[in-house]
C-alpha positions as protocol buffer text, in pm:
chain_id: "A"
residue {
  index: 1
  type: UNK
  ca { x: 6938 y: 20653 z: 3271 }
}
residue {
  index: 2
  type: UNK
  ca { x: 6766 y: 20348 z: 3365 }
}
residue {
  index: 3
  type: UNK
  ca { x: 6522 y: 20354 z: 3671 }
}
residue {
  index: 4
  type: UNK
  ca { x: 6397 y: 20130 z: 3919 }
}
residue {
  index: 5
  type: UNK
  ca { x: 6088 y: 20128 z: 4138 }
}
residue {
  index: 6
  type: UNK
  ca { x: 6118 y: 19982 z: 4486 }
}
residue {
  index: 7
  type: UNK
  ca { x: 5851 y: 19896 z: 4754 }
}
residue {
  index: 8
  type: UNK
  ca { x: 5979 y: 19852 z: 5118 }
}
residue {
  index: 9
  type: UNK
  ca { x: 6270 y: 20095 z: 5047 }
}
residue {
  index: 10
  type: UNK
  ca { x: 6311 y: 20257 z: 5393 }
}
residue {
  index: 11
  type: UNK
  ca { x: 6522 y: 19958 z: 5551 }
}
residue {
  index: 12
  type: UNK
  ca { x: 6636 y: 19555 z: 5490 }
}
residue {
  index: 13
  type: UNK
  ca { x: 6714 y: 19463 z: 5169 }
}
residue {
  index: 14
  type: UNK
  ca { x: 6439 y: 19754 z: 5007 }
}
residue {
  index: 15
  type: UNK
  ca { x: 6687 y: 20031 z: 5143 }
}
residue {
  index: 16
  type: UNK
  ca { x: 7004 y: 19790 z: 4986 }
}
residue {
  index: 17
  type: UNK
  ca { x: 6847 y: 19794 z: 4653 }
}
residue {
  index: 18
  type: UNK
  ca { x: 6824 y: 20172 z: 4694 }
}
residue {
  index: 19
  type: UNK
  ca { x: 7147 y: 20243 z: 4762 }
}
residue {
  index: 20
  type: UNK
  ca { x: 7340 y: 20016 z: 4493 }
}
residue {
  index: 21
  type: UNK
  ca { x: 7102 y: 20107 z: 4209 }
}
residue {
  index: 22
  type: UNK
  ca { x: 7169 y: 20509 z: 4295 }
}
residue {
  index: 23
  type: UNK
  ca { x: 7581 y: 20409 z: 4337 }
}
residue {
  index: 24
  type: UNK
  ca { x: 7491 y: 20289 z: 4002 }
}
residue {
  index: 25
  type: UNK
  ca { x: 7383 y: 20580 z: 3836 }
}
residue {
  index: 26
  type: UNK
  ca { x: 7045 y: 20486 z: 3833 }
}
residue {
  index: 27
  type: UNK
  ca { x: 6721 y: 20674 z: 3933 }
}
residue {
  index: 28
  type: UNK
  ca { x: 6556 y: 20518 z: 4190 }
}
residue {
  index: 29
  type: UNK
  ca { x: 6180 y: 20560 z: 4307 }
}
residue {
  index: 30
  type: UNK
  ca { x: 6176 y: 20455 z: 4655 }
}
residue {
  index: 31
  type: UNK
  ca { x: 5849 y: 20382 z: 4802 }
}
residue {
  index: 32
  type: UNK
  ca { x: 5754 y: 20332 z: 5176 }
}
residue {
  index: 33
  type: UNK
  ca { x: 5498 y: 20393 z: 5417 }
}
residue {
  index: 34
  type: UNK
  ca { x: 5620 y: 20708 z: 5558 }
}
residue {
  index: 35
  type: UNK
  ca { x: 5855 y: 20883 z: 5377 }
}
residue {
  index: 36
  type: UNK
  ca { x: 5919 y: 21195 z: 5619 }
}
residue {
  index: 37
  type: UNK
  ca { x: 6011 y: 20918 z: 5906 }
}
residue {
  index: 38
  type: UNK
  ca { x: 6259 y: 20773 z: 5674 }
}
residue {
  index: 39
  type: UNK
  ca { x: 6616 y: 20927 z: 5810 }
}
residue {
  index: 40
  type: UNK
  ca { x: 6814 y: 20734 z: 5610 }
}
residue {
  index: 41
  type: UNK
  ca { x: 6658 y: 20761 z: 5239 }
}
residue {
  index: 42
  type: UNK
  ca { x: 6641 y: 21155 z: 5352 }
}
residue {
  index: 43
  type: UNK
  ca { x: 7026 y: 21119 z: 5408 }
}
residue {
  index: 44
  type: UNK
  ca { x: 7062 y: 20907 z: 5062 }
}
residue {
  index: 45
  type: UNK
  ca { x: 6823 y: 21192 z: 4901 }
}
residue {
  index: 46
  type: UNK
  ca { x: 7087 y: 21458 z: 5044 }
}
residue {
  index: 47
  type: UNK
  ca { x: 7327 y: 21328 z: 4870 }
}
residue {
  index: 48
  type: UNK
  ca { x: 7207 y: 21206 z: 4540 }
}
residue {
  index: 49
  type: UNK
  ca { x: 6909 y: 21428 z: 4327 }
}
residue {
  index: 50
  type: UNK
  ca { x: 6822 y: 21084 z: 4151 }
}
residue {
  index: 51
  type: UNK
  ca { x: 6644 y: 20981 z: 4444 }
}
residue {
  index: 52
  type: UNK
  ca { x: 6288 y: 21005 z: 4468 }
}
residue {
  index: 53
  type: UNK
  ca { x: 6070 y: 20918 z: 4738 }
}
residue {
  index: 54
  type: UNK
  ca { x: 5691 y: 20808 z: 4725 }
}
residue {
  index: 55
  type: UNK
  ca { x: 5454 y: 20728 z: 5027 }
}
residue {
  index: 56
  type: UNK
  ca { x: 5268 y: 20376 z: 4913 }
}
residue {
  index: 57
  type: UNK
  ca { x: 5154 y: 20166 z: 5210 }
}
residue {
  index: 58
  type: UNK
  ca { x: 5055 y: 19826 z: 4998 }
}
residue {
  index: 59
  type: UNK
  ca { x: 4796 y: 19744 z: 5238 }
}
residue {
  index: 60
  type: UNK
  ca { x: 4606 y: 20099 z: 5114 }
}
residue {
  index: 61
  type: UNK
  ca { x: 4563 y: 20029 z: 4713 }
}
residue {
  index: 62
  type: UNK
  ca { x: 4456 y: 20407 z: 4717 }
}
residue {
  index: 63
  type: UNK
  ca { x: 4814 y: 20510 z: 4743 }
}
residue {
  index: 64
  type: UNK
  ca { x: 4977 y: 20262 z: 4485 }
}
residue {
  index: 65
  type: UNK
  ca { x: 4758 y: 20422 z: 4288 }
}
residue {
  index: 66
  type: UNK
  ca { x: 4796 y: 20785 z: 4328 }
}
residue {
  index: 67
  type: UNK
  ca { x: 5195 y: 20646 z: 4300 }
}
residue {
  index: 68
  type: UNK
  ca { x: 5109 y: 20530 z: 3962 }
}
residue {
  index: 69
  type: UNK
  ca { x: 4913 y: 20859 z: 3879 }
}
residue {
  index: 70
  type: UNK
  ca { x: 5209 y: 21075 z: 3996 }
}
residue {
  index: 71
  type: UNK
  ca { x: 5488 y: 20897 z: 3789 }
}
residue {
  index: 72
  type: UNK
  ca { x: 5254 y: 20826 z: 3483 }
}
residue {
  index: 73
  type: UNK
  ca { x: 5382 y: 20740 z: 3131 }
}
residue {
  index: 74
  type: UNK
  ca { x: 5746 y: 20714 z: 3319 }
}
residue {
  index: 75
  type: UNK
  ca { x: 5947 y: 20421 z: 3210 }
}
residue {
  index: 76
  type: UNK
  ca { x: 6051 y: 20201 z: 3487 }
}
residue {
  index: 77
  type: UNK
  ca { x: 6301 y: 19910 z: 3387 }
}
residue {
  index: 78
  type: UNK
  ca { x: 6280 y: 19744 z: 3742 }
}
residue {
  index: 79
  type: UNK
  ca { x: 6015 y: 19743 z: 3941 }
}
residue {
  index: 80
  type: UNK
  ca { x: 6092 y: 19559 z: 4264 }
}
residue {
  index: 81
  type: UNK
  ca { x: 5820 y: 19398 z: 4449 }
}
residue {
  index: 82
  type: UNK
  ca { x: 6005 y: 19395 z: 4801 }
}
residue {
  index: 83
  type: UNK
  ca { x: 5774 y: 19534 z: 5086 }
}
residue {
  index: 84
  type: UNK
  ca { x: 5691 y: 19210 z: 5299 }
}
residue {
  index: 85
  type: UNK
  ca { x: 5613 y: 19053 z: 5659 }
}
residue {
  index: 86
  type: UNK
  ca { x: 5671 y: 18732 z: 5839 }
}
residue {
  index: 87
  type: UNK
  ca { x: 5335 y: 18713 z: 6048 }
}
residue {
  index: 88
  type: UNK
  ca { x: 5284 y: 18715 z: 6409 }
}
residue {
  index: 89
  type: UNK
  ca { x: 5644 y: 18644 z: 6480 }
}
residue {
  index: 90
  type: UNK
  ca { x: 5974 y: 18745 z: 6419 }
}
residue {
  index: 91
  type: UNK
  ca { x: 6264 y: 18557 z: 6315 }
}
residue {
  index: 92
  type: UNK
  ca { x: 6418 y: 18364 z: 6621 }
}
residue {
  index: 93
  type: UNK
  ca { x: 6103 y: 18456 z: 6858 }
}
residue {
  index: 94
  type: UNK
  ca { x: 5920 y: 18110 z: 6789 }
}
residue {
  index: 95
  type: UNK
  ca { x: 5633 y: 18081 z: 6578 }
}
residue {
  index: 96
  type: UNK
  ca { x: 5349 y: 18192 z: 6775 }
}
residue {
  index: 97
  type: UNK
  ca { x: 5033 y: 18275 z: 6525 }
}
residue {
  index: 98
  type: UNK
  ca { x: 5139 y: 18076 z: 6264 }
}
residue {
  index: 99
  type: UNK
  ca { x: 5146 y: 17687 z: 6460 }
}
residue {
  index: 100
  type: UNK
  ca { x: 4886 y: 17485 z: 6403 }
}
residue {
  index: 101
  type: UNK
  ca { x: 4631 y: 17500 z: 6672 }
}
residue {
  index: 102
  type: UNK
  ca { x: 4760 y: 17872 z: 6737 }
}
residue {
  index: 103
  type: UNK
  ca { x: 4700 y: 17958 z: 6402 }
}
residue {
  index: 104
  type: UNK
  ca { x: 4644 y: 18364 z: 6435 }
}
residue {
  index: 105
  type: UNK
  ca { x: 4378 y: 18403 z: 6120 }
}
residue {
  index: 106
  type: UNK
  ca { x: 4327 y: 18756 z: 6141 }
}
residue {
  index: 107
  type: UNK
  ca { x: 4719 y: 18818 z: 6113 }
}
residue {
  index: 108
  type: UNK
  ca { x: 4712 y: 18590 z: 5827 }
}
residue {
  index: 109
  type: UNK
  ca { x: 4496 y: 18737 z: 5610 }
}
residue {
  index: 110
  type: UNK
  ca { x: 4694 y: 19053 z: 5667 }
}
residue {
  index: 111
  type: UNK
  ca { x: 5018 y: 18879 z: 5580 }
}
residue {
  index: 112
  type: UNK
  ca { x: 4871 y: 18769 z: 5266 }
}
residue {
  index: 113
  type: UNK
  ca { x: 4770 y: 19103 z: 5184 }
}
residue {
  index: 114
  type: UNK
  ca { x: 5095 y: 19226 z: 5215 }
}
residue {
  index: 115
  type: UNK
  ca { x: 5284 y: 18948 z: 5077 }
}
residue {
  index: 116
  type: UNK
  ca { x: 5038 y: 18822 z: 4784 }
}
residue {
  index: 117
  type: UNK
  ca { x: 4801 y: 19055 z: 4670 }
}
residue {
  index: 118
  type: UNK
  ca { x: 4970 y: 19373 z: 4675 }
}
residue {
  index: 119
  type: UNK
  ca { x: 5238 y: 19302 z: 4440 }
}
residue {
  index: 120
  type: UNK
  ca { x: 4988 y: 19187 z: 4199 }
}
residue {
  index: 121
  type: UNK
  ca { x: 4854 y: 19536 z: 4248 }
}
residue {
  index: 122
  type: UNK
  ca { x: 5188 y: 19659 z: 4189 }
}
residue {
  index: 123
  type: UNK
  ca { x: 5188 y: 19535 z: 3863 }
}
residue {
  index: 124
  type: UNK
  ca { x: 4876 y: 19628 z: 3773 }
}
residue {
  index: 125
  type: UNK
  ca { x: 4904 y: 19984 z: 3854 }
}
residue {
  index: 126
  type: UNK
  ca { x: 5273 y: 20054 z: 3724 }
}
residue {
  index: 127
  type: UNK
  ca { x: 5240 y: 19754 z: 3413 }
}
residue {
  index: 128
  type: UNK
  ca { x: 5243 y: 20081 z: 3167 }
}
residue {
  index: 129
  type: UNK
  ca { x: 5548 y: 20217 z: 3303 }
}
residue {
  index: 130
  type: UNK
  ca { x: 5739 y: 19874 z: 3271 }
}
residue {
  index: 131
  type: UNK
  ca { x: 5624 y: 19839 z: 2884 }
}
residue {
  index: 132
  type: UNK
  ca { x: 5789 y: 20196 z: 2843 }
}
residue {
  index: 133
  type: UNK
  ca { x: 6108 y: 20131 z: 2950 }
}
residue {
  index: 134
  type: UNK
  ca { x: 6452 y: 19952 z: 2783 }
}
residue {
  index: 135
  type: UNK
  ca { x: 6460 y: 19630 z: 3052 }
}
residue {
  index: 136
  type: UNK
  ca { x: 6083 y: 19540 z: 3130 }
}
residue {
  index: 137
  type: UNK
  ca { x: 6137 y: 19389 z: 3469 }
}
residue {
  index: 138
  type: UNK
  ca { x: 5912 y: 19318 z: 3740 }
}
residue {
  index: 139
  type: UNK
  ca { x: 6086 y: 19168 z: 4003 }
}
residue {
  index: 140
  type: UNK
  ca { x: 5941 y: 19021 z: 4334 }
}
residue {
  index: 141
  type: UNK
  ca { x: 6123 y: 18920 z: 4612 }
}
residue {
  index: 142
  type: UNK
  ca { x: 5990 y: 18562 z: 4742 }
}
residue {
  index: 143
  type: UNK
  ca { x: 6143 y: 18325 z: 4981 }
}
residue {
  index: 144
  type: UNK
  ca { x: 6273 y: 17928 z: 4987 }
}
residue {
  index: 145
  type: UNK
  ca { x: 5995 y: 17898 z: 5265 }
}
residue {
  index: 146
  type: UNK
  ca { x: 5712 y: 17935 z: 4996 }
}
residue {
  index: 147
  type: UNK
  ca { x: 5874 y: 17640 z: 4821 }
}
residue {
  index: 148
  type: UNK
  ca { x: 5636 y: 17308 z: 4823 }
}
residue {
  index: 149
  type: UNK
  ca { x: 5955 y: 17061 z: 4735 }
}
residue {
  index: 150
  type: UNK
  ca { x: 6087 y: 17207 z: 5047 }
}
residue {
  index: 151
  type: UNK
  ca { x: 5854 y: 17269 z: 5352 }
}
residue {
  index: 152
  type: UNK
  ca { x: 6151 y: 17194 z: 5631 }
}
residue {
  index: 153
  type: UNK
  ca { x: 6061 y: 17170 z: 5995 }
}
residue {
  index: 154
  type: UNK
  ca { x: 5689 y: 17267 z: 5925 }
}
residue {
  index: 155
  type: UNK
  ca { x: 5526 y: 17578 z: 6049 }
}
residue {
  index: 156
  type: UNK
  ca { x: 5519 y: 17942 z: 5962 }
}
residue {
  index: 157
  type: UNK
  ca { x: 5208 y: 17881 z: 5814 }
}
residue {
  index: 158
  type: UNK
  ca { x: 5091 y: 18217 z: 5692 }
}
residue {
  index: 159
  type: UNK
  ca { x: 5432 y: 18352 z: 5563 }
}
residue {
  index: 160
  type: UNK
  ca { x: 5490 y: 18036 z: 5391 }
}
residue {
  index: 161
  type: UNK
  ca { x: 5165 y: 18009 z: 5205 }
}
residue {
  index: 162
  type: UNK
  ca { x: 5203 y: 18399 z: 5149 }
}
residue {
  index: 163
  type: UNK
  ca { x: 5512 y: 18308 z: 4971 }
}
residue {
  index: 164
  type: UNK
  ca { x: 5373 y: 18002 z: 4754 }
}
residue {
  index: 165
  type: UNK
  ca { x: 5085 y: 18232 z: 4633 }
}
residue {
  index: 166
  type: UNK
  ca { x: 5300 y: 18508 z: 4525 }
}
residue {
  index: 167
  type: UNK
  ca { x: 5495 y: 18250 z: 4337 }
}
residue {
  index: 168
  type: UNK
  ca { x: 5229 y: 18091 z: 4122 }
}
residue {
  index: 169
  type: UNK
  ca { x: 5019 y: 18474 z: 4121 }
}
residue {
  index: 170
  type: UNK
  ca { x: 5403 y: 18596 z: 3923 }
}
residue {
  index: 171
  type: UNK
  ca { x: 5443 y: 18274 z: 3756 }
}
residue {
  index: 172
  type: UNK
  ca { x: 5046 y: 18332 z: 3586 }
}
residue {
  index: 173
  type: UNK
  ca { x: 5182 y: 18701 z: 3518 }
}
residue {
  index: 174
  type: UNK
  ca { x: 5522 y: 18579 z: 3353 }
}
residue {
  index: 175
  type: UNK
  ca { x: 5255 y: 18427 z: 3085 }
}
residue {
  index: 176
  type: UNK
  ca { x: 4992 y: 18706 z: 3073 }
}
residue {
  index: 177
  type: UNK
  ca { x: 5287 y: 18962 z: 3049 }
}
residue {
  index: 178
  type: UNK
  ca { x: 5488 y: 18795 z: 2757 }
}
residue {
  index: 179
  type: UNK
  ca { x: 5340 y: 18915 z: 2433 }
}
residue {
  index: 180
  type: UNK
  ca { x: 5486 y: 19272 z: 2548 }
}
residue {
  index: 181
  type: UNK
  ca { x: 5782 y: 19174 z: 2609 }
}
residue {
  index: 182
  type: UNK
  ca { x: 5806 y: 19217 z: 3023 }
}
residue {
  index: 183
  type: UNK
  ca { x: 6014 y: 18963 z: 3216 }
}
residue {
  index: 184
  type: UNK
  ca { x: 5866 y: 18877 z: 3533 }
}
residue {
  index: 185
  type: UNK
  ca { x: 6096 y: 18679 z: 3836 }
}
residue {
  index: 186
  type: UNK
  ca { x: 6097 y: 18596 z: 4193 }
}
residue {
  index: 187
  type: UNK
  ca { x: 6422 y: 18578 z: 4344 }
}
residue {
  index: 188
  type: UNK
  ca { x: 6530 y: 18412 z: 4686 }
}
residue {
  index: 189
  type: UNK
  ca { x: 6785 y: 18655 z: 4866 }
}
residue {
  index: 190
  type: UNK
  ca { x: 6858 y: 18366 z: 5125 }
}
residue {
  index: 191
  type: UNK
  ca { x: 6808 y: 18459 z: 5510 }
}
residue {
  index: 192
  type: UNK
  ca { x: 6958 y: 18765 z: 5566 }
}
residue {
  index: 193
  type: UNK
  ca { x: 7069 y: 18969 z: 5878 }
}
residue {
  index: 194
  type: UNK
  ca { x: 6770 y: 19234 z: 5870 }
}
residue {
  index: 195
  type: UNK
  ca { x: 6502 y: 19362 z: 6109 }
}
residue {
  index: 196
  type: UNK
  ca { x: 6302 y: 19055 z: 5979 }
}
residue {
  index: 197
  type: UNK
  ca { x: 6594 y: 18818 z: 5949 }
}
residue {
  index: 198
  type: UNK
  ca { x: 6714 y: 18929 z: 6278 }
}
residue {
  index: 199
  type: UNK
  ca { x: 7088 y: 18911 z: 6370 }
}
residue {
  index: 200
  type: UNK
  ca { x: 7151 y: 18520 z: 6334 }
}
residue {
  index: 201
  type: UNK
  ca { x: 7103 y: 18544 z: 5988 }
}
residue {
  index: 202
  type: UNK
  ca { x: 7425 y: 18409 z: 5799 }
}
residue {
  index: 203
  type: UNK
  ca { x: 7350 y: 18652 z: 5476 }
}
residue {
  index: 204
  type: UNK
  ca { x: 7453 y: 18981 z: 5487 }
}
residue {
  index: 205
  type: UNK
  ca { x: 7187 y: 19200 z: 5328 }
}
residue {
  index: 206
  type: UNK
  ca { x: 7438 y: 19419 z: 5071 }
}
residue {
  index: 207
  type: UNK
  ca { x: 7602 y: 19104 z: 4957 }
}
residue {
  index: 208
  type: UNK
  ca { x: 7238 y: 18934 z: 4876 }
}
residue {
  index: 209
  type: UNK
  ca { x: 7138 y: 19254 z: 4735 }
}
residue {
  index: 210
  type: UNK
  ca { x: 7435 y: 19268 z: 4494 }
}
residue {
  index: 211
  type: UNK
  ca { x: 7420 y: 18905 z: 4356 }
}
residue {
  index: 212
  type: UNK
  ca { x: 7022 y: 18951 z: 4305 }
}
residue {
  index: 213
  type: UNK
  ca { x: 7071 y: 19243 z: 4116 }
}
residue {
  index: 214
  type: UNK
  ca { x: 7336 y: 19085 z: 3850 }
}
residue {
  index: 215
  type: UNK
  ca { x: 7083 y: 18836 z: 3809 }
}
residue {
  index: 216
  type: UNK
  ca { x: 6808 y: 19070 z: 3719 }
}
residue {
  index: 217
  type: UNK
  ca { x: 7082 y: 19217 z: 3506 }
}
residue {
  index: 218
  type: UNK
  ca { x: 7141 y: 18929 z: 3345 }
}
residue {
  index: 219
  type: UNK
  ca { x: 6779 y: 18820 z: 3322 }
}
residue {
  index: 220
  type: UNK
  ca { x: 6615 y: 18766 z: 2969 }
}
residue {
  index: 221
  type: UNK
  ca { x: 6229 y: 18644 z: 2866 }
}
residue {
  index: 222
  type: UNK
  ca { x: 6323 y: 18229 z: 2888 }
}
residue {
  index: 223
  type: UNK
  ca { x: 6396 y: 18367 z: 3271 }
}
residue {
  index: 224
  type: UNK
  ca { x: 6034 y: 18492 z: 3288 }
}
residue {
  index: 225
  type: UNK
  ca { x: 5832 y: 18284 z: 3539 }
}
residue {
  index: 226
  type: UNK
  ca { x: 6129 y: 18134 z: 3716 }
}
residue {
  index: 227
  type: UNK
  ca { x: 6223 y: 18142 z: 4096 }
}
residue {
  index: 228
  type: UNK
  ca { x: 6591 y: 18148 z: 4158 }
}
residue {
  index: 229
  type: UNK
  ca { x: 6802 y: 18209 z: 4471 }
}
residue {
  index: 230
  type: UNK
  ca { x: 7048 y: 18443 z: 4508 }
}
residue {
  index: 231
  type: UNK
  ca { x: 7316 y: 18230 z: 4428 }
}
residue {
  index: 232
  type: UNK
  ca { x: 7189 y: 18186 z: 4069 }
}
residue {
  index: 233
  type: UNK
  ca { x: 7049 y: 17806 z: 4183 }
}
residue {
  index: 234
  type: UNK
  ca { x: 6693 y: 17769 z: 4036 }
}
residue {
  index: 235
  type: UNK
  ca { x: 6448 y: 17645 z: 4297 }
}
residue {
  index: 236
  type: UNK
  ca { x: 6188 y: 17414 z: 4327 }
}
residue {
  index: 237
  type: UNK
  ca { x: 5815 y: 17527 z: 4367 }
}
């Protein structure tokens, strides 16, 4: 039974992932900040014993780590790098924060924590798990907005960079990583109708979910280092 590790599993497209790769008949490690205030993976885990939950805040490396303590020498296929924030603003609320000349630096720095560094820490800490298993995936979830080829209307400064720096920090990995064999992606899932996407969002979450997951299924080691939107369309960096 393959398994698959996901960060940001609570809700959004981290609690989609959960619930196909469990209809699936896989085992699923869902991490999140709080798992006792998380109603609906406790409903999911009432349901289905090959659910497993596991408190990692990615802004405290302290608890990725005693994550990758608990579930050591355990092969994990997938891990899915999907915890993430926009920055000072929501979706559809402006951009206050991230303009320039109200640049929020503070918030940031935070947002690059979130979005950058920790799944690099991720990776680190749960590397040996991915070399144990059949698919050797490490999988982060990125965003057309960190694209340089395609800035748009401007703006959004500190999700956007976030985004760009988790690109090329996955892109260095894809080459450190490839003498054992792991394939590491970022994927796109287009902007979706979630607490971050907010309800003007013209993707709906499960479908994203479901045609990023046939492309990790699909994914082989000439994928490793690429950045591809949900609809299978490579994208520019």
């Amino acid at each position: 039974m393959p398994t698959a590790l996901i960060t940001g599993a609570n809700r959004g497209l981290g609690f989609e992932f959960t619930r196909q790769y469990l209809g699936d008949e896989w085992h699923v490690i869902a991490a999140c900040r709080r798992p006792g205030d998380a109603d609906a993976l406790a409903d999911l885990g009432k349901q289905c014993p090959r659910l497993q939950t596991v408190p990692i805040d990615v802004l405290d490396h302290a608890t990725i780590e005693g994550a990758a303590e608990r579930f050591r020498d355990k092969p994990i296929d997938v891990l899915v790098n999907n915890a993430g924030v926009f920055g000072p603003s929501n979706a559809g609320e402006g951009d206050q924060g991230q303009s320039f000349g109200h640049i929020d630096y503070d918030a940031w720095a935070e947002v690059l924590r979130v979005n950058t560094i920790a799944p690099m820490k991720m990776a680190e800490a749960f590397v040996g798990n991915v070399s144990l298993s059949d698919q050797k995936k490490i999988v982060t979830i990125s965003s057309g907005m960190g694209s340089i080829a395609d800035t748009g209307t401007g703006g959004h400064f500190a999700y956007r960079t976030s985004k760009a720096a988790v690109n090329m920090a996955m892109a260095t990995l894809a080459d450190n990583l490839s003498p054992q064999g792991i394939i590491v992606v970022m994927l796109c899932p287009g902007w979706c109708r979630t607490d971050m996407g907010g309800d003007a969002a013209p993707n709906d979450p499960a479908d994203s979910v479901a045609r990023m997951r046939e492309l990790i299924a699909r994914f082989t080691q000439e994928d490793s280092g690429t950045f591809t939107h949900h609809s299978g369309k490579r994208l520019p960096w």
